[in-house]
C-alpha positions as CSV (number, residue, x, y, z in Angstrom):
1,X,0.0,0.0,0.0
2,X,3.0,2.2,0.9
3,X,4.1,1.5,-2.5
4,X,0.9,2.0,-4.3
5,X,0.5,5.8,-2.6
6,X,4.7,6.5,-3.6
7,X,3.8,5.9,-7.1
8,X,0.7,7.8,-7.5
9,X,2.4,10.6,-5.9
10,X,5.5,10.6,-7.2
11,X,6.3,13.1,-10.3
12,X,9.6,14.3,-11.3
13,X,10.0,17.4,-12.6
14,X,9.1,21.0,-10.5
15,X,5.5,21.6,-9.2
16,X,4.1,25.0,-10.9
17,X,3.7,27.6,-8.9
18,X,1.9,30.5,-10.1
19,X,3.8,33.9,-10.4
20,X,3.6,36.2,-7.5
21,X,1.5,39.2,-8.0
22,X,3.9,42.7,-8.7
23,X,3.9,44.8,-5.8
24,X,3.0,47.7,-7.4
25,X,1.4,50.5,-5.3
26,X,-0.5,52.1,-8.9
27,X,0.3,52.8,-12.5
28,X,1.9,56.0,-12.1
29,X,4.3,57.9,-10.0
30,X,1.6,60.3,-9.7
31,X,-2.2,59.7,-7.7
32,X,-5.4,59.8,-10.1
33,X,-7.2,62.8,-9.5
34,X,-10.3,62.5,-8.2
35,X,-12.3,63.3,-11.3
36,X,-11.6,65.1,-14.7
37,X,-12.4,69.0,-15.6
38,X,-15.8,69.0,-16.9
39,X,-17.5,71.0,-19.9
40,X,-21.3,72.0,-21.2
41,X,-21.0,70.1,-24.1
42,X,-22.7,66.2,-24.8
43,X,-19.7,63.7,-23.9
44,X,-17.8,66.6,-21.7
45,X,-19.2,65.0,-18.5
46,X,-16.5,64.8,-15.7
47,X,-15.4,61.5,-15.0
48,X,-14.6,60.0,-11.7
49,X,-12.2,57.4,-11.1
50,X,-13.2,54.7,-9.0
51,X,-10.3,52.5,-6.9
52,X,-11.5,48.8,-6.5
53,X,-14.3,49.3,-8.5
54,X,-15.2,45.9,-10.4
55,X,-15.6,46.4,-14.3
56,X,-19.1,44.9,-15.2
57,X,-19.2,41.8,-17.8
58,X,-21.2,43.5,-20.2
59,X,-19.1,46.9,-19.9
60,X,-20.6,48.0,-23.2
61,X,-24.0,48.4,-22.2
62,X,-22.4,52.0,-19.9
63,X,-22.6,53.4,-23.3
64,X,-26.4,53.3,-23.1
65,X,-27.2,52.9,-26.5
66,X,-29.6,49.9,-27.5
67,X,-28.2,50.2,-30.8
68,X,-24.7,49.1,-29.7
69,X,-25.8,46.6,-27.6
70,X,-28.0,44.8,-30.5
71,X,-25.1,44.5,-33.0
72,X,-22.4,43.3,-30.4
73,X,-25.1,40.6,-29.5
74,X,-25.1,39.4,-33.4
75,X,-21.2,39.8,-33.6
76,X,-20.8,37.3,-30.3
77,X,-23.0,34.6,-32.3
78,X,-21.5,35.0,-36.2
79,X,-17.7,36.4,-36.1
80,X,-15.8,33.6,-37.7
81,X,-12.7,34.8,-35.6
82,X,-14.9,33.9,-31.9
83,X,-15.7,30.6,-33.6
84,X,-12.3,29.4,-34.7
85,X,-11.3,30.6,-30.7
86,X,-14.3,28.2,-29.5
87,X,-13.1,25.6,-31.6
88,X,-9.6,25.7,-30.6
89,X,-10.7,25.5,-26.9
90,X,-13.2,22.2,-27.7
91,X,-9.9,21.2,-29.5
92,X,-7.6,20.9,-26.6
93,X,-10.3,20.1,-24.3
94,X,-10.7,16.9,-26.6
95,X,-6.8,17.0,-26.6
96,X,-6.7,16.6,-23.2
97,X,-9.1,14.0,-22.3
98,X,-7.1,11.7,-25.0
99,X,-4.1,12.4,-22.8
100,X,-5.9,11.2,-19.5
101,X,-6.2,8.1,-21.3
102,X,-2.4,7.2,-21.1
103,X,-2.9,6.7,-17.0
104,X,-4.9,3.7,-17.5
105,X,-4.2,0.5,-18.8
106,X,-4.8,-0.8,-21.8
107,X,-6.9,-3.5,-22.5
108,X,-7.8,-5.1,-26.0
109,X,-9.3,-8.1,-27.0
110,X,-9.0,-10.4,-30.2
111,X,-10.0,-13.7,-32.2
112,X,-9.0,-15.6,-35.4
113,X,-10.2,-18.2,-36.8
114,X,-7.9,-20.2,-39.6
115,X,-8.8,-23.0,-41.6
116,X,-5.3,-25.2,-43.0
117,X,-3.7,-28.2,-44.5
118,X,-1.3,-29.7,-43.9
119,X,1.0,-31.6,-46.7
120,X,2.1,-35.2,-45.3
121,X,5.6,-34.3,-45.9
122,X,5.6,-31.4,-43.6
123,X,4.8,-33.9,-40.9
124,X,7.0,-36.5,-41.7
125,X,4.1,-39.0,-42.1
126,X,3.2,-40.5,-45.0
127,X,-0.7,-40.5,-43.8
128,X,-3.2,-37.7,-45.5
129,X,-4.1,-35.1,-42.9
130,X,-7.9,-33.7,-43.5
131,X,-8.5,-30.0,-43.4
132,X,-8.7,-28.7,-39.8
133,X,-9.9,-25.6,-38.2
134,X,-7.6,-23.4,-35.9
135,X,-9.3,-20.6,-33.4
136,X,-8.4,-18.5,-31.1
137,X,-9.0,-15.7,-28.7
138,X,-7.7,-13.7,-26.1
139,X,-8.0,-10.4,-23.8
140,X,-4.8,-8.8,-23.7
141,X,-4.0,-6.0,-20.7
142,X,-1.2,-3.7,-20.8
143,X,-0.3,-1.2,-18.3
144,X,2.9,1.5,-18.4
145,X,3.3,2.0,-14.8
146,X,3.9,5.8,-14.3
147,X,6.5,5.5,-11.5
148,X,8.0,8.9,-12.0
149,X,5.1,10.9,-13.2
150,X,6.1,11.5,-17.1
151,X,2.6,10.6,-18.2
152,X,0.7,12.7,-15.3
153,X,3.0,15.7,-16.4
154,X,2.4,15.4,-19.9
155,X,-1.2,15.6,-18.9
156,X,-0.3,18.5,-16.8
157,X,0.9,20.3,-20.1
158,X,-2.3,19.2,-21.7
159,X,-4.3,20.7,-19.1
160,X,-2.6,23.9,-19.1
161,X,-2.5,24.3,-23.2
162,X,-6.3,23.9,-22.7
163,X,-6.3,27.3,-19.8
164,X,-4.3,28.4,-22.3
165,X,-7.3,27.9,-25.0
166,X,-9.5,29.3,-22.7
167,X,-7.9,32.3,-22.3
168,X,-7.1,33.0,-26.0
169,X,-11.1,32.5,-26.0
170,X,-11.4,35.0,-23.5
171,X,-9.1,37.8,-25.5
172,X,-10.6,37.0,-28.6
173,X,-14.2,38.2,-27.2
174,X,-12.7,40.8,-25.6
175,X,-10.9,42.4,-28.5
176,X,-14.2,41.4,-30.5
177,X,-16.2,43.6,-28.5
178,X,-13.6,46.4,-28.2
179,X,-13.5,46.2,-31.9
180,X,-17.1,46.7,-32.5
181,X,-17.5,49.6,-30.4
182,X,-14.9,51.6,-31.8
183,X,-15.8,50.9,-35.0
184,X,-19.6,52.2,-33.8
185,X,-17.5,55.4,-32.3
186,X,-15.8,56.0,-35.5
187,X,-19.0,55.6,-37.5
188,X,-20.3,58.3,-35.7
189,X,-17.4,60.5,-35.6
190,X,-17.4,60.0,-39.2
191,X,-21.1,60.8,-39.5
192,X,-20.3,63.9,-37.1
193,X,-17.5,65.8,-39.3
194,X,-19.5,65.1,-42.7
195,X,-22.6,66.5,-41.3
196,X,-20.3,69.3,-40.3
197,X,-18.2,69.9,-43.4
198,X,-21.3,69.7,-45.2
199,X,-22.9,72.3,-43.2
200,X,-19.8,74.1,-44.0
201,X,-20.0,73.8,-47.5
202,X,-24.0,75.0,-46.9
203,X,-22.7,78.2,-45.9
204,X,-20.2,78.8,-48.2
205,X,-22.1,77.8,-51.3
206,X,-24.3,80.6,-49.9
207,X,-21.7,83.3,-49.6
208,X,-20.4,82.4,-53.2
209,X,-24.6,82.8,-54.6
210,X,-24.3,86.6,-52.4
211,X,-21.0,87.8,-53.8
212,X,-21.8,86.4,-57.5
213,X,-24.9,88.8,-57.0
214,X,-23.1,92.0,-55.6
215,X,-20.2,91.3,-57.8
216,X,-23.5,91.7,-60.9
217,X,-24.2,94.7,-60.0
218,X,-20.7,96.3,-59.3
219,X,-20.8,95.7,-55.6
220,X,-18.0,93.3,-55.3
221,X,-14.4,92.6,-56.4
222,X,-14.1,89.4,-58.9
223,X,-10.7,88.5,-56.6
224,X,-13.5,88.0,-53.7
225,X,-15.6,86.0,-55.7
226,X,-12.6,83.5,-57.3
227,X,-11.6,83.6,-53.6
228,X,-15.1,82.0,-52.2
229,X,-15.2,79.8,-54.7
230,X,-11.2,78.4,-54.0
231,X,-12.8,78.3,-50.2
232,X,-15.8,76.2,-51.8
233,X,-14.0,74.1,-53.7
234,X,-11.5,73.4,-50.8
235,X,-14.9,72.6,-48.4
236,X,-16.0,70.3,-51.2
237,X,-12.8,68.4,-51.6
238,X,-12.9,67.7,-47.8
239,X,-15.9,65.6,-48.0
240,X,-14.8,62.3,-50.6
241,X,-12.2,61.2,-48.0
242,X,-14.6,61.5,-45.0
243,X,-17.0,59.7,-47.1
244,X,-14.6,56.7,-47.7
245,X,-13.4,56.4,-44.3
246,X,-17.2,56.0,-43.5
247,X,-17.6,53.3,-45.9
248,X,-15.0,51.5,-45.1
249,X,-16.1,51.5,-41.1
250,X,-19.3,50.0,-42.4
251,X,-17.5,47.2,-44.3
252,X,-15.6,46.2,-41.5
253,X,-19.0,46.4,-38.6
254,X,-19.8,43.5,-41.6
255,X,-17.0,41.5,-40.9
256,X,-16.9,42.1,-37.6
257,X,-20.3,40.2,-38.3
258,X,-19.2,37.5,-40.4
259,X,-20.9,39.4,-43.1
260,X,-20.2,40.6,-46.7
261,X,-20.2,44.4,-47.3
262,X,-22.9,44.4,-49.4
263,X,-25.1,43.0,-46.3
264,X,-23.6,45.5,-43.8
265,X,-26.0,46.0,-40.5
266,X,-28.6,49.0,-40.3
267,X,-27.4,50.5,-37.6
268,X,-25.8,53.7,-37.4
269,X,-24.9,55.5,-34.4
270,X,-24.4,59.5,-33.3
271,X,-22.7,60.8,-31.1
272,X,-25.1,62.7,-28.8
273,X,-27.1,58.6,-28.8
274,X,-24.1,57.5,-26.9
275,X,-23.5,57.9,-23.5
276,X,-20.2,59.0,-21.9
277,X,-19.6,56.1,-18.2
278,X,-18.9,58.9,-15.9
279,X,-17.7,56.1,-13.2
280,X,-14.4,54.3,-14.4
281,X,-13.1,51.3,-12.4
282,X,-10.0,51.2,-11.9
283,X,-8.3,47.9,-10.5
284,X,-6.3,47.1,-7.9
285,X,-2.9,46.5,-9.4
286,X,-2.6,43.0,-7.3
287,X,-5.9,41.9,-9.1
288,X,-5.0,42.9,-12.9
289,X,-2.9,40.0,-13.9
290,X,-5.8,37.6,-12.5
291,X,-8.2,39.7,-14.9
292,X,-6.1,40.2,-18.1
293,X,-7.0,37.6,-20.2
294,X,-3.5,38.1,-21.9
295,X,-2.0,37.3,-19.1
296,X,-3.9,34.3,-17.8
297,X,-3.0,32.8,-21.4
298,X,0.4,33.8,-20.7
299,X,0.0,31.7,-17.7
300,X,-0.9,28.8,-18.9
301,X,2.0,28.9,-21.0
302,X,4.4,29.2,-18.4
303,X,2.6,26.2,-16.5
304,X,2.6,23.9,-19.3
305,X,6.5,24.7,-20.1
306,X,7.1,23.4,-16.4
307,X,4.9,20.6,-17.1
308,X,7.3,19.6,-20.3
309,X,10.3,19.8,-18.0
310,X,8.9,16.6,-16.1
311,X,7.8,14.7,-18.9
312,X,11.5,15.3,-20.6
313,X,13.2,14.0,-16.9
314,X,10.4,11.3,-16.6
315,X,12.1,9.8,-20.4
316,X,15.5,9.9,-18.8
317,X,14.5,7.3,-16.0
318,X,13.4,3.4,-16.3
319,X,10.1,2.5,-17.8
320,X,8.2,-0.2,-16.5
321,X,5.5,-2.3,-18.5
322,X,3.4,-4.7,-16.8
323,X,1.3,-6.6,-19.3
324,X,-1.3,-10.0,-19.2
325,X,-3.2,-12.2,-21.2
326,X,-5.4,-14.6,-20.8
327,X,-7.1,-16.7,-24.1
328,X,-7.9,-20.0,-25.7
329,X,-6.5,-22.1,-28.8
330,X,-8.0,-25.1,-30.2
331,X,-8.6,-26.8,-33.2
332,X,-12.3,-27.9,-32.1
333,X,-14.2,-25.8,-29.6
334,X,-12.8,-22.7,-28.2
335,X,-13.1,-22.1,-24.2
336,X,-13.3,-26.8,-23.5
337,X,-11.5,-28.1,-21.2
338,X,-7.7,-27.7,-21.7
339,X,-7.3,-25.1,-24.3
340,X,-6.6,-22.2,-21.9
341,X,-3.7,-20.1,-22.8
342,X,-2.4,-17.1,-20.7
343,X,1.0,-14.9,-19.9
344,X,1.6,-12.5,-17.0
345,X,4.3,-10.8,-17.3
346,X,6.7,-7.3,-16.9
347,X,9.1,-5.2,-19.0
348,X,12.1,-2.6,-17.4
349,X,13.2,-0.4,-20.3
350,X,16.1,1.7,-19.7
351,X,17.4,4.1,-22.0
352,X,21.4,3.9,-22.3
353,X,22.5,5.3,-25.4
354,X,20.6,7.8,-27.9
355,X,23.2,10.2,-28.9
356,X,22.6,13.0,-26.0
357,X,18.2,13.2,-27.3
358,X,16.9,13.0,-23.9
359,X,19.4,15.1,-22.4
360,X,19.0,17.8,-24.6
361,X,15.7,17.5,-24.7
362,X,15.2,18.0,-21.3
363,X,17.9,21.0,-21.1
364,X,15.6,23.3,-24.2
365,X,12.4,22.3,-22.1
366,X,14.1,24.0,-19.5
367,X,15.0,27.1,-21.9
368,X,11.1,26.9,-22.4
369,X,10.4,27.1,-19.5
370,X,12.8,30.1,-19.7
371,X,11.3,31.7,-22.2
372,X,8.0,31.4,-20.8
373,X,8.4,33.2,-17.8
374,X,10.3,35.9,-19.3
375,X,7.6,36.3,-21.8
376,X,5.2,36.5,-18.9
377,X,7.0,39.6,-17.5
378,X,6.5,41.1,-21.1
379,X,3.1,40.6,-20.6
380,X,2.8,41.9,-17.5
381,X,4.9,45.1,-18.0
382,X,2.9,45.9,-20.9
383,X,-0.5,44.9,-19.4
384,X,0.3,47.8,-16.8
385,X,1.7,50.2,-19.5
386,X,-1.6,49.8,-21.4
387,X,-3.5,50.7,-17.9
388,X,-1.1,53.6,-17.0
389,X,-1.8,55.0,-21.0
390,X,-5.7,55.1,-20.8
391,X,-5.6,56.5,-17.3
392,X,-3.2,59.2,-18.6
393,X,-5.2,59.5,-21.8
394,X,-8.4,60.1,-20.4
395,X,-7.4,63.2,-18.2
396,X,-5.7,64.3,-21.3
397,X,-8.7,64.2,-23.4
398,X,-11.0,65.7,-21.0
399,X,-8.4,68.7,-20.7
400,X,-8.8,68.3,-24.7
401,X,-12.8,67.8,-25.2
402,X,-13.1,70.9,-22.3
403,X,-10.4,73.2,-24.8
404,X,-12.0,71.9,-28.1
405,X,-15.5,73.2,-26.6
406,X,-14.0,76.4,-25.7
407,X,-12.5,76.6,-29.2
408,X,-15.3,75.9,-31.3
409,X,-17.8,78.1,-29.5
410,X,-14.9,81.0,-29.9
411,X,-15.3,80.3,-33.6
412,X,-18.5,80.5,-34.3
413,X,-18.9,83.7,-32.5
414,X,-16.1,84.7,-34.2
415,X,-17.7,83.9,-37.6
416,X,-21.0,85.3,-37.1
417,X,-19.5,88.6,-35.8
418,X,-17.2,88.3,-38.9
419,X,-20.5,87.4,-40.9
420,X,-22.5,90.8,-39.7
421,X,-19.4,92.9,-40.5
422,X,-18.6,91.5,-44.2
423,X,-22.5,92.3,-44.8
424,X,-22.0,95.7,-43.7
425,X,-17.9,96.5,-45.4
426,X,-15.9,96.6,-42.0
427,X,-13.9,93.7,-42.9
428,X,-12.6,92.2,-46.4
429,X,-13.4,89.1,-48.0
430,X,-10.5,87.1,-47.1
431,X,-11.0,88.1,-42.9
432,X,-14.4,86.3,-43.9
433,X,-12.9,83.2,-45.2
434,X,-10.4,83.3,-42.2
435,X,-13.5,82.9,-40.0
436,X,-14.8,80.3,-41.8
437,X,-12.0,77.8,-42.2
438,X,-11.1,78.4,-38.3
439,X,-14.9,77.7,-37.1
440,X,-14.9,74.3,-39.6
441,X,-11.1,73.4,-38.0
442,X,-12.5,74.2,-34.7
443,X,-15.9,72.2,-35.3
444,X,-14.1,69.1,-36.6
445,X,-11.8,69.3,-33.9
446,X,-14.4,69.3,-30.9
447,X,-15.6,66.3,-32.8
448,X,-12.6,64.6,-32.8
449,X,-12.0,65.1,-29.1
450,X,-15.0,63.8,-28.0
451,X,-14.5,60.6,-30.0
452,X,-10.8,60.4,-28.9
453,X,-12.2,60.3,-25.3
454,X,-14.9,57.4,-25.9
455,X,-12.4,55.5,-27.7
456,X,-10.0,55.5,-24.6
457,X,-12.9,54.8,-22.0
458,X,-13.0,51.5,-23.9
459,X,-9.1,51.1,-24.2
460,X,-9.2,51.6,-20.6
461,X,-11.9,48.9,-20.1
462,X,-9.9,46.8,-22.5
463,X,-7.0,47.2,-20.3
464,X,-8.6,46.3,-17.4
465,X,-9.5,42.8,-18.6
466,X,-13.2,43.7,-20.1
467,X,-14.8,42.1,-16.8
468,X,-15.0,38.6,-18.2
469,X,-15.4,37.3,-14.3
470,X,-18.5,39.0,-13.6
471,X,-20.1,37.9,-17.3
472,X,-22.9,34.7,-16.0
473,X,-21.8,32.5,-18.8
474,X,-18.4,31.9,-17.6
475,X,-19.4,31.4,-13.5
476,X,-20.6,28.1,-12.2
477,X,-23.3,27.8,-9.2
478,X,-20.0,28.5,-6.5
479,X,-19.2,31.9,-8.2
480,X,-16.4,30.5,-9.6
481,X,-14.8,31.6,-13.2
482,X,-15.7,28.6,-15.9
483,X,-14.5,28.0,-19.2
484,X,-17.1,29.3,-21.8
């Protein structure tokens, strides 16, 4: 019995043990503030940053558009990418359980039957010998004891390359869903500046109709005229690439789909229809690398590497077979009296020679190993890099959205004052046009700002780990995180 429990415990090679959290007291040198600046404008909301707050599963649905939330639904159930990741993860799952198989014997069974005849001369009788009928059958049992654990760390690896799977899941729907709603954002962006460019172009096609008409009857210059329509032309030309960029963002909400471009959703979203979360979490930095997908995968990795390094010591040692059979032979009846057949036996296989194979091969596991963790620290590093960038990116753009605002309402004062005093000959043609192209720069650029700010609300939430722990389809009845 003592035996018995040293072989089932018994596993060369070292037990993983997961990396230590990084003591890191934040992301930055410097302490969040306790909320952005703040201005009057749709998407200029202040934003308050939330230690320990838990991102929710569904962190989309903050943006409060019903829009958004319908097409990410349809992209989670078509996107070829999110089904090749689910596949991959059955895959090894499958993989896995096939390993599993290698701890327990092997048992087979078989039967012949052989009809023959035998020449007298063969038998050193001159007598005829009829026809006779040979059968057999037999249940054979094999069994590769795993006295130093190779086979339970190969399944080890197994196990891990499947967490692995899951994880690669994991940041596949995450980016998914990142993907989608900054593709929504820059549809409406898009949607935004045409709308205002057009608006531009609106007003100058106007001012080029009112000069044409003074410049009939003698009351303007033709240089002012030739210059509104430069300005007109210049507004026009502006529009085309908008126009592409917007096309192509609706070709690529159709892949995101799993759909052709000429069956690209209905949906189209605005700005002032999406809602800016005024409540970020922000995680502790102990808990991020148990929510980053990237790094759980990254994880795995590491685990599985260790795992290799047993199976490649396990090959160095002894190998021990037991195997048994038990059958019967006859040339009349199988299973009668006195036709029994059966072995019992064992096998000790010892490697001795292979040209240094084992050796090396258990020396690059160990650079694998290696490689693994140091990749892990890659991951890591950058995983906090990427929530140190949206933190700083997001009081940046609320310092930007806040001086945008500022900006374009200083323009458009600016170009109606600049309006009333063209119409009445206190300013020239070309202070006019000077009015205009800074209110459309301005306009475009408040546009911009607020967009840019949306966009890193969701590379923040992306950062964060996209709250896959909290979603209800990846939780079992303890509370505990499940494989999808």
């Amino acid at each position: 019995m003592l035996a018995a429990a040293w072989l089932a415990g018994c596993a060369v090679g070292p037990d993983f043990v997961r990396p230590a959290p990084p003591q890191a007291g934040g992301y930055a040198r410097e302490p969040l503030p306790a909320q952005t600046v703040a201005s009057d404008i749709h998407g200029g909301e202040a934003q308050r940053f939330v230690q320990g707050l838990d991102l929710p599963g569904d962190w989309w649905t903050l943006f409060r558009s019903p829009a958004l939330n319908a097409i990410i639904e349809r992209a989670l159930a078509a996107n070829p990418s999110l089904q090749a990741a689910q596949a991959a993860l059955r895959e090894a799952n499958e993989t896995r359980l096939a390993g599993e198989g290698a701890l327990f014997p092997t048992i087979s069974a078989g039967a012949s039957v052989t009809r023959e005849k035998k020449a007298p001369a063969s038998v050193g009788s001159g007598s005829t010998i009829p026809p006779f009928t040979l059968k057999s059958a037999s249940v054979n049992v094999t069994y590769l004891l795993d006295v130093w654990g190779g086979t339970r760390r190969q399944v080890e690896a197994l196990t891990a390359q499947a967490e692995f799977q899951r994880f690669e899941l994991e940041a596949s729907y995450l980016t998914l869903i990142s993907n989608v709603v900054l593709a929504a954002l820059q549809d409406a962006s898009l949607r935004a500046q045409v709308a205002a460019t057009q608006e531009i172009v609106d007003i100058e096609t106007q001012q080029l109709a009112g000069l044409k008409r003074e410049f009939a009857i003698g009351a303007a210059a033709n240089t002012a005229v030739l210059a509104q329509a430069a300005a007109l032309a210049q507004a026009r030309a502006a529009l085309p690439p908008l126009q592409k960029q917007l096309a192509q963002t609706r070709n690529q909400l159709a892949a995101y789909l799993g759909r052709f471009p000429n069956d690209a959703p209905t949906e189209t979203f605005e700005l002032e229809a999406l809602q800016l979360p005024v409540t970020l979490p922000v995680s502790l930095p102990s808990q991020l690398v148990a929510q980053r997908p990237d790094i759980r995968a990254s994880e795995a990795l590491l685990h599985a590497a260790s795992a290799e390094i047993g199976v490649a010591t396990a090959n160095l040692l002894p190998q021990l077979t037991l195997s048994a059979a038990y059958g019967s032979e006859t040339a009349q009846t199988l299973f009668g009296p006195g036709t029994a057949v059966w072995n019992i036996g064992a096998g000790l296989l010892q490697p001795l020679f292979e040209g240094g194979t084992l050796l090396h091969h258990r020396r690059a596991a160990i650079a694998a190993y290696d490689a693994a963790a140091a990749q892990y620290r890659v991951t890591v590093v950058t995983a906090f890099q990427n929530v140190a960038d949206a933190l700083r990116a997001l009081q940046s753009d609320a310092n930007a959205v806040n001086a945008q605002a500022a900006a374009e309402r200083a323009a458009a004062d600016s170009l109606a004052a600049s309006q009333r005093q063209f119409r009445i000959g206190e300013i020239s043609h070309l202070a006019l046009l000077d009015a205009q192209r800074t209110y459309q720069q301005a306009r475009i650029g408040e546009i911009q700002a607020r967009v840019a700010r949306y966009s890193d609300v969701v590379a923040l939430f992306q950062a964060l780990g996209g709250g896959w722990w909290n979603r209800a389809d990846v939780r079992d009845d303890g509370g505990n995180a499940v494989a999808r």
